[in-house]
C-alpha positions as CSV (number, residue, x, y, z in Angstrom):
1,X,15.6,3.3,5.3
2,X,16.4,-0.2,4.2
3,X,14.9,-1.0,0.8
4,X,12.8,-3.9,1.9
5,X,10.8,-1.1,4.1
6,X,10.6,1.2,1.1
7,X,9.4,-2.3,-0.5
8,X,6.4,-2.9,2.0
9,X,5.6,0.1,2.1
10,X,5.2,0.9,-1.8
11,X,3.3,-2.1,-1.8
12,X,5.6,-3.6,-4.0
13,X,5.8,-7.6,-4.8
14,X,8.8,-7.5,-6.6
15,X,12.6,-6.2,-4.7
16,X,13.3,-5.0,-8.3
17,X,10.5,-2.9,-8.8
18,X,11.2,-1.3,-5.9
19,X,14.5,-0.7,-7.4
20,X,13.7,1.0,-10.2
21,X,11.2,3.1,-8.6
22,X,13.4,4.2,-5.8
23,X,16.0,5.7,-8.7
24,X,13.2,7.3,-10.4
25,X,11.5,9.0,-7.4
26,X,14.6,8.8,-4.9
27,X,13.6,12.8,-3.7
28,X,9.8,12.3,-3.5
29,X,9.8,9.3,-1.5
30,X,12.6,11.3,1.3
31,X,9.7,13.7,1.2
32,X,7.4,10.9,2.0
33,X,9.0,9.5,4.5
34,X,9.6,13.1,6.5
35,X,6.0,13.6,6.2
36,X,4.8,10.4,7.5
37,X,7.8,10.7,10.4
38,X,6.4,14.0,11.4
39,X,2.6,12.9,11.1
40,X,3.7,9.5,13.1
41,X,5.6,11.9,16.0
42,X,2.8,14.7,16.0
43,X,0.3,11.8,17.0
44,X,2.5,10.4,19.7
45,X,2.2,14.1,20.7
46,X,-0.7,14.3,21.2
47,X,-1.7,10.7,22.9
């Protein structure tokens, strides 16, 4: 995931805060993003 998407989706105005919080919670936001690719996919599942 390219860090302007991590970026936009952390809401962040700043590249370099996104920086710093990506090597803070590096883990937690892989764990985000599986959950929302799984939430995304089970809703094209059921459409």
């Amino acid at each position: 995931m390219s860090l302007e998407a991590v970026q936009a989706q952390a809401g962040h105005h700043s590249i370099e805060s996104t920086r710093i919080y990506i090597h803070l919670a590096n883990s937690w936001l892989v764990e985000q993003y599986l959950q929302a690719s799984a939430a995304i996919d089970a809703d094209r599942a059921n459409s």
